[in-house]
C-alpha positions in Angstrom: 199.5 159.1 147.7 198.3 159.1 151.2 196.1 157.2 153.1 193.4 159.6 153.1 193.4 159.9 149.0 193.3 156.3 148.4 190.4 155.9 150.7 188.7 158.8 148.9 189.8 157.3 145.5 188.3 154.1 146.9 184.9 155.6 147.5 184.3 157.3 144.1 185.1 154.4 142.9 182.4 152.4 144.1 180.0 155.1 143.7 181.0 154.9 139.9 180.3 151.5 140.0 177.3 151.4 141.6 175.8 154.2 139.3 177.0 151.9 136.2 175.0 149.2 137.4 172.1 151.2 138.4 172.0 152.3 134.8 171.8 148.4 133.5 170.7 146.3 135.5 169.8 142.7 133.5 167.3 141.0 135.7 166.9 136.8 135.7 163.8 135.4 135.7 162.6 132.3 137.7 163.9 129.1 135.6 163.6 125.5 135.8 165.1 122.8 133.4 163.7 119.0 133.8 163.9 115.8 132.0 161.5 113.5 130.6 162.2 109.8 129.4 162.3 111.6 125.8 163.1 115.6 126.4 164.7 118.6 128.5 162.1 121.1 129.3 163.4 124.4 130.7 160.7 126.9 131.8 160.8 130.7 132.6 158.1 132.3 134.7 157.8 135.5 133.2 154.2 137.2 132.9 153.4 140.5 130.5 154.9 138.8 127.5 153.9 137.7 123.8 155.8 135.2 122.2 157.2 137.7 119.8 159.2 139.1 123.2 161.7 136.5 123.6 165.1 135.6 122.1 165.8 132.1 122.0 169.3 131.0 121.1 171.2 127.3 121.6 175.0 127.4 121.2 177.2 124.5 122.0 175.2 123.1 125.1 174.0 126.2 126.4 170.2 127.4 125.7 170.2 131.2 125.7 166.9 133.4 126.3 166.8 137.0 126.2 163.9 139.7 126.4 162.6 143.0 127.2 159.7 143.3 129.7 158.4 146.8 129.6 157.4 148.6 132.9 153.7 150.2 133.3 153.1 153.8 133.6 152.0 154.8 136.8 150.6 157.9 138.5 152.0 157.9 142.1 154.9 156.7 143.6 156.1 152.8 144.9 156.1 151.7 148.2 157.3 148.2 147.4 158.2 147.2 144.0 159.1 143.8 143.4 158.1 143.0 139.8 161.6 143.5 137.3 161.3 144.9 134.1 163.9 146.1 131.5 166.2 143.5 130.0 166.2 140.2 131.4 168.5 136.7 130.9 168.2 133.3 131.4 170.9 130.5 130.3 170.9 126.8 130.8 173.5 124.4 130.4 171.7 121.2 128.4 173.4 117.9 129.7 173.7 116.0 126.7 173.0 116.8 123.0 169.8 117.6 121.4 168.0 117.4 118.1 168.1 121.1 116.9 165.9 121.1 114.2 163.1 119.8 116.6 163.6 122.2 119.6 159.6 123.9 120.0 158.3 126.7 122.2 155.3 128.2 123.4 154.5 130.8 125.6 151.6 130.5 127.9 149.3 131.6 131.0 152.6 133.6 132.4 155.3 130.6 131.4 157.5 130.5 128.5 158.2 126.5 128.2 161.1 125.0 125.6 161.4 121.7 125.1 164.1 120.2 123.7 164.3 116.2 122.3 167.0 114.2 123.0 168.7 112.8 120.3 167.4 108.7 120.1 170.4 106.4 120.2 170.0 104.0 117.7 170.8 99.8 118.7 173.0 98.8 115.3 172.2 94.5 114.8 175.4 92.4 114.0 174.9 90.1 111.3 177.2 86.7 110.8 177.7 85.3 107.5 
């Protein structure tokens, strides 16, 4: 093979690739994970949404959130269009373990907020006989 047909296998190449990922594209909304004295709070600005939109998973140490956002309908055509829609992902890596059964969520005014306790050591008292 020549030069001249690697460089053209080279091209269609990347157009392949390019048309794949114009054909999926997962989109990541904005995210921010903080701690309080007691939990980890990660929130997700994502407006357009009902709570009934979202996919929340924990595996491990990793929190996992998943969704569709639909686009709207719109007579015309864009001139700018900033605003994703389609299938978006967000995943967080939680520092230190958490007490699963107590994770809670709620979805509000734009901002999907999960807060998740941190497990409470406990101080074990030594007794002498």
């Amino acid at each position: 093979m020549n030069q001249v047909e690697k460089k053209q296998q080279f091209v269609i190449k990347q157009i392949k690739d390019f048309d794949a990922q114009q054909c999926y594209h997962v989109w990541h909304p904005a995210t921010d994970l903080f701690e309080t004295k007691d939990d980890y709070v990660v929130k997700l600005e994502i407006g357009g949404m009902e709570g009934k939109d979202f996919s929340i998973n924990f595996y491990k140490d990793v929190l996992s959130i998943n969704g569709y956002r639909a686009g709207e309908e719109k007579e015309g055509s864009y001139h700018r269009m900033e605003i994703p829609f389609g299938d978006f992902s967000s995943s967080v890596k939680i520092p230190c373990e958490i007490m699963m059964n107590s994770i809670e969520a709620f979805y509000e005014n734009g901002f999907l907020t999960i807060i998740l306790p941190k497990i409470k050591s406990i101080h074990v008292e030594i007794s002498e006989e």
